[in-house]
N, CA, C and O atoms as CSV, one atom per row, in Angstrom:
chain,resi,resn,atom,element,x,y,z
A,1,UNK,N,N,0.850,-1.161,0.000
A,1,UNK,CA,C,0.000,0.000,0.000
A,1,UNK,C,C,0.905,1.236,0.000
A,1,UNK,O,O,1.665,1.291,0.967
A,2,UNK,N,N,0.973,2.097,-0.757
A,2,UNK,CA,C,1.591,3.455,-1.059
A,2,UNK,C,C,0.670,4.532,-0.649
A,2,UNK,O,O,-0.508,4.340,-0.949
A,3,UNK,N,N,0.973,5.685,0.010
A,3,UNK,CA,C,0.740,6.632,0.135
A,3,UNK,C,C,1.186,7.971,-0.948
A,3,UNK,O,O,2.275,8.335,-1.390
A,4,UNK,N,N,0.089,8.370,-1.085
A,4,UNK,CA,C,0.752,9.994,-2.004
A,4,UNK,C,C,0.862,10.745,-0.832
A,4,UNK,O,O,0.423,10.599,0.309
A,5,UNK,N,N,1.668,11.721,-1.479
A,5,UNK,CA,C,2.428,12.835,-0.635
A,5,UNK,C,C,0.979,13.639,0.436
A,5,UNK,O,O,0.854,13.795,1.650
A,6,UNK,N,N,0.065,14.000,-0.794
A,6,UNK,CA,C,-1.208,14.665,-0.825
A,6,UNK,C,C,-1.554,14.202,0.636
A,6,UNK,O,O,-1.414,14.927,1.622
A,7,UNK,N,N,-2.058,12.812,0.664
A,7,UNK,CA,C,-2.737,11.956,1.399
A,7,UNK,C,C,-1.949,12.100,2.886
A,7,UNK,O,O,-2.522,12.358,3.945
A,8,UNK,N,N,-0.357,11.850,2.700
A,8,UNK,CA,C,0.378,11.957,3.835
A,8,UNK,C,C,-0.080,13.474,4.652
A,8,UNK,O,O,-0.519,13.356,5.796
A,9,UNK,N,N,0.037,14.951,4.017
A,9,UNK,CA,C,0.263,16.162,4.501
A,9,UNK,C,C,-1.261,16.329,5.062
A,9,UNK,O,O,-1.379,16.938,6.126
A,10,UNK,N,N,-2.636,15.746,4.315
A,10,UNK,CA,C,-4.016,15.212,5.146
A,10,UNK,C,C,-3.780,14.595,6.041
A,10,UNK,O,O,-4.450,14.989,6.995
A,11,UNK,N,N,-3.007,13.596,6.343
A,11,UNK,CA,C,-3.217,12.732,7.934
A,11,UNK,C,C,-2.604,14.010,8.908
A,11,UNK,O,O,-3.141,14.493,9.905
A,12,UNK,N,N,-1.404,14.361,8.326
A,12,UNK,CA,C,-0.827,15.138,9.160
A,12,UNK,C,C,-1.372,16.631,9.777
A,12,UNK,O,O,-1.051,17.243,10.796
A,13,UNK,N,N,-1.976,16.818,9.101
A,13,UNK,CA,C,-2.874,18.168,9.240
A,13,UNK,C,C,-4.022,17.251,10.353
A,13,UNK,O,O,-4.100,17.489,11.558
A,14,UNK,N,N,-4.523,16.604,9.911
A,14,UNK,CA,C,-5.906,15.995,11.029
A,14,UNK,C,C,-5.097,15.515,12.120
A,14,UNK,O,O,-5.786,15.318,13.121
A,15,UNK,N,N,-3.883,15.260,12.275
A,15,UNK,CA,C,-3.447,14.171,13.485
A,15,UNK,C,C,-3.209,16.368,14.334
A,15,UNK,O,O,-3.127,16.443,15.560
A,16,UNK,N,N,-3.163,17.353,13.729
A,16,UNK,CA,C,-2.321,18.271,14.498
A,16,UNK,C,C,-3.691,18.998,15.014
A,16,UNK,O,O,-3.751,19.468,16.150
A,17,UNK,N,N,-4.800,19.058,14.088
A,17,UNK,CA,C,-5.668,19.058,14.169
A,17,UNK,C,C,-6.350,18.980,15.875
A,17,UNK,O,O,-6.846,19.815,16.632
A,18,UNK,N,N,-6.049,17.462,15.960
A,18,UNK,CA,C,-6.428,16.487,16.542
A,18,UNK,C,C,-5.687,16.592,18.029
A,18,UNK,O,O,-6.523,16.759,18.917
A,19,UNK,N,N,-4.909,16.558,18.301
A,19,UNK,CA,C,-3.856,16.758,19.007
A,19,UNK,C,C,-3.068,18.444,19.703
A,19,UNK,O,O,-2.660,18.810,20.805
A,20,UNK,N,N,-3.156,18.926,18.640
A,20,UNK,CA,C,-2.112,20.048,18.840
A,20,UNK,C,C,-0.491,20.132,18.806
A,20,UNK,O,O,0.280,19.234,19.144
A,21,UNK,N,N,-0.182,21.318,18.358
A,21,UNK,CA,C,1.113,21.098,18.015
A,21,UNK,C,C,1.865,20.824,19.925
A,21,UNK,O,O,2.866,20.133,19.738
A,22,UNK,N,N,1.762,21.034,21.107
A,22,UNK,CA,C,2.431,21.339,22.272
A,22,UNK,C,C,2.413,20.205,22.383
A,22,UNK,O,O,3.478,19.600,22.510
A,23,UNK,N,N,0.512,19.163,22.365
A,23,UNK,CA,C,0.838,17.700,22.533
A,23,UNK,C,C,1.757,16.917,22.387
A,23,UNK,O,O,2.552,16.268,23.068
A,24,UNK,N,N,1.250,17.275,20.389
A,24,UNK,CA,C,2.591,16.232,19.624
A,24,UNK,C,C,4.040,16.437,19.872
A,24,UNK,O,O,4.870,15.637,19.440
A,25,UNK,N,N,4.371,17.510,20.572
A,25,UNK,CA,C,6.276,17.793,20.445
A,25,UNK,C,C,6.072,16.971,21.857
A,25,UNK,O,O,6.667,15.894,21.844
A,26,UNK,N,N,5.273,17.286,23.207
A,26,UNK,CA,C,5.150,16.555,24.201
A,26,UNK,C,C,5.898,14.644,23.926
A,26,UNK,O,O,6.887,13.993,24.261
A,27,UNK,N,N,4.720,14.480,23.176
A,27,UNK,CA,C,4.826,13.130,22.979
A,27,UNK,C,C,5.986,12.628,22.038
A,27,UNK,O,O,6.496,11.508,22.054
A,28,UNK,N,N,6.231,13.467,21.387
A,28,UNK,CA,C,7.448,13.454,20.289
A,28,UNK,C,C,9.033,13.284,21.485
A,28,UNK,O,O,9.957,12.493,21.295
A,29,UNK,N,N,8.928,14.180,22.540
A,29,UNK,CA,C,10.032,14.042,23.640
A,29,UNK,C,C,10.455,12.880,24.375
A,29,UNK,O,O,11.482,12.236,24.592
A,30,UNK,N,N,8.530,12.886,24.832
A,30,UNK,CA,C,8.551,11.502,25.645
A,30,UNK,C,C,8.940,9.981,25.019
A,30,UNK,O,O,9.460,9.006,25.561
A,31,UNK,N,N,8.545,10.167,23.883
A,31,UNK,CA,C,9.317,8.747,22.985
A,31,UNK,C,C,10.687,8.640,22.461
A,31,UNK,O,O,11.209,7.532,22.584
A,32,UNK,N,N,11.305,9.481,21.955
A,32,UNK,CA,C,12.975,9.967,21.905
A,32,UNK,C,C,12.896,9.672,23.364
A,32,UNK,O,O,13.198,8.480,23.434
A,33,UNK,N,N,12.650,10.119,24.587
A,33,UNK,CA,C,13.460,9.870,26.288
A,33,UNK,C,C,12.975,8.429,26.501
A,33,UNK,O,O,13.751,7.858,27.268
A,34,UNK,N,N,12.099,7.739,26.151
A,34,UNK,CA,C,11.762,5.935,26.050
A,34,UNK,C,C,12.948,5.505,25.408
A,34,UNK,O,O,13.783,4.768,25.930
A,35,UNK,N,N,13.014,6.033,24.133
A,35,UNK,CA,C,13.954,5.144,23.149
A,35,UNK,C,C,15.163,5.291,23.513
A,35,UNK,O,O,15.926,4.519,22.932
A,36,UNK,N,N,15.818,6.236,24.523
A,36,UNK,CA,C,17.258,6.520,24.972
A,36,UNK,C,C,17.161,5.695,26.037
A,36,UNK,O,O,18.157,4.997,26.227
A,37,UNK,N,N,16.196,5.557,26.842
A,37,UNK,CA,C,16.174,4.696,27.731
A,37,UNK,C,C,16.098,3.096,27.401
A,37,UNK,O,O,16.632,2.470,28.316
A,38,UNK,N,N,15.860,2.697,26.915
A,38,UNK,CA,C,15.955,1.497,26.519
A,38,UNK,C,C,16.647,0.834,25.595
A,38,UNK,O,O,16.510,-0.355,25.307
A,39,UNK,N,N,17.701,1.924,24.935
A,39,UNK,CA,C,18.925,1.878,24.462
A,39,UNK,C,C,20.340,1.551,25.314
A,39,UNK,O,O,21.321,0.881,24.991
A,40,UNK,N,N,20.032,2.307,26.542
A,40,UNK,CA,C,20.912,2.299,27.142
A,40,UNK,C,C,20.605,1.064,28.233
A,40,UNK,O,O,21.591,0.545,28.755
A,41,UNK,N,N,19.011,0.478,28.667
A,41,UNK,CA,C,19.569,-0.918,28.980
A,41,UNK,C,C,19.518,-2.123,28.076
A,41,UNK,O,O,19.659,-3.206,28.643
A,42,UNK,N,N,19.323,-2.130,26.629
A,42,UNK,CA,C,20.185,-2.758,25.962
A,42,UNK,C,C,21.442,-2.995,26.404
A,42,UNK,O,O,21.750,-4.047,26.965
A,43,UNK,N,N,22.410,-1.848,26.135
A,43,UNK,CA,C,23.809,-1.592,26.408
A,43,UNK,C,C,24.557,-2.408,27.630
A,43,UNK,O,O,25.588,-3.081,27.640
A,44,UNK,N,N,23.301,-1.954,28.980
A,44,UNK,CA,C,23.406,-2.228,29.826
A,44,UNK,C,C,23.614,-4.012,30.080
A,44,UNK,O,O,24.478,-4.761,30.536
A,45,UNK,N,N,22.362,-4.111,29.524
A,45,UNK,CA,C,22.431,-5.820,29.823
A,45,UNK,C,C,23.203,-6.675,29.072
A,45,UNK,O,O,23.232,-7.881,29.317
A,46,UNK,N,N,24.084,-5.966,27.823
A,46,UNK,CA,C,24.963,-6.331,27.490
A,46,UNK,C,C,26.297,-6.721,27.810
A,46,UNK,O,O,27.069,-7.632,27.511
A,47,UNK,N,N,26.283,-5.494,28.671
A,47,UNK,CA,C,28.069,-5.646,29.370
A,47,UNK,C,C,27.901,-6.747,30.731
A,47,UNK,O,O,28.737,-7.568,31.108
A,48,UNK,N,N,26.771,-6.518,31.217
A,48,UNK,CA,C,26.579,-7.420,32.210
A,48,UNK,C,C,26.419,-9.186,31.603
A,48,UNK,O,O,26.320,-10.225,32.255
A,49,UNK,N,N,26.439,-9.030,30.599
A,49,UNK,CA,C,26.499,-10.294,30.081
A,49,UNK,C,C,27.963,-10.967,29.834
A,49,UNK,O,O,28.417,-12.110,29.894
A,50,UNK,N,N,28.474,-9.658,29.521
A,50,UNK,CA,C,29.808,-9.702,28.864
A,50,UNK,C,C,30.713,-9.778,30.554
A,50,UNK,O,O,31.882,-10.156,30.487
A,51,UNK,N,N,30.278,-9.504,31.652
A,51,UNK,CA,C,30.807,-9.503,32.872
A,51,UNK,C,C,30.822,-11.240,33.274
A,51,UNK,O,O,31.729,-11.879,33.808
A,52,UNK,N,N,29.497,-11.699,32.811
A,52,UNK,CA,C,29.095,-12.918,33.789
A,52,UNK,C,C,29.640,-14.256,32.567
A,52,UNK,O,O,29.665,-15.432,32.929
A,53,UNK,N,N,29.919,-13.963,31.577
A,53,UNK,CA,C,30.749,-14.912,30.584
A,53,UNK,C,C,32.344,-15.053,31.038
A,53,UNK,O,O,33.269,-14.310,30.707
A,54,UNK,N,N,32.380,-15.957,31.698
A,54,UNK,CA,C,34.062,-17.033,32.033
A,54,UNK,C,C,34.902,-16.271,30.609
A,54,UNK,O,O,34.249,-15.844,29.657
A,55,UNK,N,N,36.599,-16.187,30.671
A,55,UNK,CA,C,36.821,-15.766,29.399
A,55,UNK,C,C,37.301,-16.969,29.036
A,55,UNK,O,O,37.213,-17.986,29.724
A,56,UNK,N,N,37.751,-16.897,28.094
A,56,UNK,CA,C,38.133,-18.319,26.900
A,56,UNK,C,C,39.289,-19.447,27.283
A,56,UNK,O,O,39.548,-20.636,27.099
A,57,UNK,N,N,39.894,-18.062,28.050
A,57,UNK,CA,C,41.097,-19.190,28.042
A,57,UNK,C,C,40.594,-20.117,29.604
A,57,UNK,O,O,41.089,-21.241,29.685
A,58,UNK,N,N,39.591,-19.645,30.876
A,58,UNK,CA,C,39.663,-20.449,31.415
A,58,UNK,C,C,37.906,-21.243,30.935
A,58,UNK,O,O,36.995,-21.223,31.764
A,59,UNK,N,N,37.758,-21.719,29.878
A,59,UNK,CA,C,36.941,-22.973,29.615
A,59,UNK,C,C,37.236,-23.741,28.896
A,59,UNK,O,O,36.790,-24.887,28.835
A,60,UNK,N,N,38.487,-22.977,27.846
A,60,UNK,CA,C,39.598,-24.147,27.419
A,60,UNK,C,C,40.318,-24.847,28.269
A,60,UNK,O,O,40.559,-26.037,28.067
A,61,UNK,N,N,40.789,-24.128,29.425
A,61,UNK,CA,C,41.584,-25.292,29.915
A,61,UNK,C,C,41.405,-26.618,30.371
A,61,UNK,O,O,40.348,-26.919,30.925
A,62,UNK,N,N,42.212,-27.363,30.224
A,62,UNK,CA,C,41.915,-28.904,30.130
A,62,UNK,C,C,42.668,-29.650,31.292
A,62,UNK,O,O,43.866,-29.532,31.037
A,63,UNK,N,N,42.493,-30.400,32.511
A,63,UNK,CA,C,43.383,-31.414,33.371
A,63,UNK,C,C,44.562,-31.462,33.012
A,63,UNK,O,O,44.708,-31.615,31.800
A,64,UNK,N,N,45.602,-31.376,33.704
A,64,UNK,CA,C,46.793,-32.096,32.682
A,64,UNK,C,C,46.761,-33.452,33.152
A,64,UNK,O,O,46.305,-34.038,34.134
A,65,UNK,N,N,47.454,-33.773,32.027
A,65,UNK,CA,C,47.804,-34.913,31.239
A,65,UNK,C,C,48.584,-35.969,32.568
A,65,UNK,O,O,49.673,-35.665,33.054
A,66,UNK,N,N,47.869,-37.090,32.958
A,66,UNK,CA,C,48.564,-38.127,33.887
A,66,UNK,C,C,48.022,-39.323,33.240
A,66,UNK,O,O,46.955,-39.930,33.331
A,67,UNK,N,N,49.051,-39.462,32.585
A,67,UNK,CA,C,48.506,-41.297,31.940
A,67,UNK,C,C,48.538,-41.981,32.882
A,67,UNK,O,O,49.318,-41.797,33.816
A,68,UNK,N,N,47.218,-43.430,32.782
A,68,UNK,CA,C,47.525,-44.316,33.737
A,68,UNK,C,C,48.407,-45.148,33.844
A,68,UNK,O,O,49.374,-45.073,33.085
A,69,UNK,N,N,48.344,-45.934,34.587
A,69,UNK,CA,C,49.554,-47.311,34.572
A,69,UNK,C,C,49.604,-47.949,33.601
A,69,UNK,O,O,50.669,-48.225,33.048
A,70,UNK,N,N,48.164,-48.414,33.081
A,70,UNK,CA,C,47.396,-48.959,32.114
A,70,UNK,C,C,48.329,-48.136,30.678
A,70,UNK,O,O,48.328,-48.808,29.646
A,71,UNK,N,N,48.775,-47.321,30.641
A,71,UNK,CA,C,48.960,-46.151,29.264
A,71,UNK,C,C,47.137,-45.865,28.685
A,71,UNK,O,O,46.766,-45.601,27.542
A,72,UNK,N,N,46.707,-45.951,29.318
A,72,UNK,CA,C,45.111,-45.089,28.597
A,72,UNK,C,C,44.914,-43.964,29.113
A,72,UNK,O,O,45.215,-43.685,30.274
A,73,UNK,N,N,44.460,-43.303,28.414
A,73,UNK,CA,C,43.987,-41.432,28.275
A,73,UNK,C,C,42.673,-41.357,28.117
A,73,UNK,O,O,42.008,-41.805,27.184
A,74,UNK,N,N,42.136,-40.481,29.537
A,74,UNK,CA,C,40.640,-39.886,29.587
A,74,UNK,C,C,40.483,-39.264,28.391
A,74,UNK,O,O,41.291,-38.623,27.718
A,75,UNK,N,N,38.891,-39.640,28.139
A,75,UNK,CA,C,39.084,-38.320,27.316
A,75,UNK,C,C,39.392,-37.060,27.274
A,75,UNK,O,O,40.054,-36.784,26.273
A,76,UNK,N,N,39.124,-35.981,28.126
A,76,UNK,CA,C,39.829,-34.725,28.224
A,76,UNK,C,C,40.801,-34.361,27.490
A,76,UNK,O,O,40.983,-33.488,26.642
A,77,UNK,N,N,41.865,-35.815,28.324
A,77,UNK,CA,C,43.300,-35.955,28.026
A,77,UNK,C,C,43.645,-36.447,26.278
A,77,UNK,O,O,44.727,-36.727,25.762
A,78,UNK,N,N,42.609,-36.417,25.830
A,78,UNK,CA,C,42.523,-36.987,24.119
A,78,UNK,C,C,42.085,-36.166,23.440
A,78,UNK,O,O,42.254,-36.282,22.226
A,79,UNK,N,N,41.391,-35.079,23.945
A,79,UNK,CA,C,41.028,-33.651,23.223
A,79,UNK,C,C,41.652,-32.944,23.268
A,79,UNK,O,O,41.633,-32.171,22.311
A,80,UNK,N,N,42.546,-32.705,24.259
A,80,UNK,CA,C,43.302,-31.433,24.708
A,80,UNK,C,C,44.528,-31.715,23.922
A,80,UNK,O,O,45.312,-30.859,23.511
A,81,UNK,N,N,44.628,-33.152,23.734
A,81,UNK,CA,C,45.811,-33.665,22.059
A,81,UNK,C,C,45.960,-33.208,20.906
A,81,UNK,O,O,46.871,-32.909,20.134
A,82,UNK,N,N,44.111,-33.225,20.990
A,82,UNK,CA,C,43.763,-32.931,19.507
A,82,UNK,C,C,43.946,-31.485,18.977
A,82,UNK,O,O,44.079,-31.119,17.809
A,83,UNK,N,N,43.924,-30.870,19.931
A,83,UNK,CA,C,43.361,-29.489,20.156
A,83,UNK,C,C,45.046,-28.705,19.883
A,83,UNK,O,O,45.311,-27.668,19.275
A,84,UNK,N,N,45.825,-29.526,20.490
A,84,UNK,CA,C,47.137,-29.069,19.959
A,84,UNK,C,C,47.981,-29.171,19.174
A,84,UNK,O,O,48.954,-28.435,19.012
A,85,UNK,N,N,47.565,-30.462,18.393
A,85,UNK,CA,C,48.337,-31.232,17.072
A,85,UNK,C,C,47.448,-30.294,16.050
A,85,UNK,O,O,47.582,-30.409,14.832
C-alpha cells in the first residue's frame, strides 16, 4: 500500500488538528526519552552479560595430562591432544 504525498500532509494536518502542536512535540520528547532509555539498557544488559561470561582461556583449559599405569587417556586428556596437534 503506497501513500501519495497529498494523502500523507491530510493525515498530518488531522493528526495536528487532533492533538495540537504542544501535545505532539510533548509526545514526540517523551518517545525519543523511552527510546534513549531502553537503548541504554540494551547496552546495559549487554556488558553485564559480557561480565558474567568465564573468558576463553579459562573454559579451554583442560586437566593435565597423567597417563595411567594402564597407558590409557581420559578423554579430556585426548582432546586437549587434539586441540594441539
Amino acid at each position: 500500500m503506497h501513500f501519495s504525498p497529498l494523502q500523507l500532509v491530510l493525515i498530518l494536518v488531522i493528526v495536528i488538528l487532533l492533538f495540537g502542536t504542544k501535545k505532539l512535540r510533548n509526545m514526540g520528547g517523551d518517545l525519543g526519552e523511552a527510546f534513549k532509555n531502553f537503548r541504554r539498557a540494551v547496552k546495559d544488559g549487554d556488558e553485564a552479560k559480557k561480565d558474567e561470561q568465564p573468558t576463553e582461556t579459562a573454559t579451554n583449559q583442560l586437566p593435565p595430562q597423567t597417563p595411567h599405569a594402564d597407558g590409557r587417556v581420559i578423554e579430556g586428556q585426548a582432546t586437549q591432544k587434539d586441540k594441539v596437534s
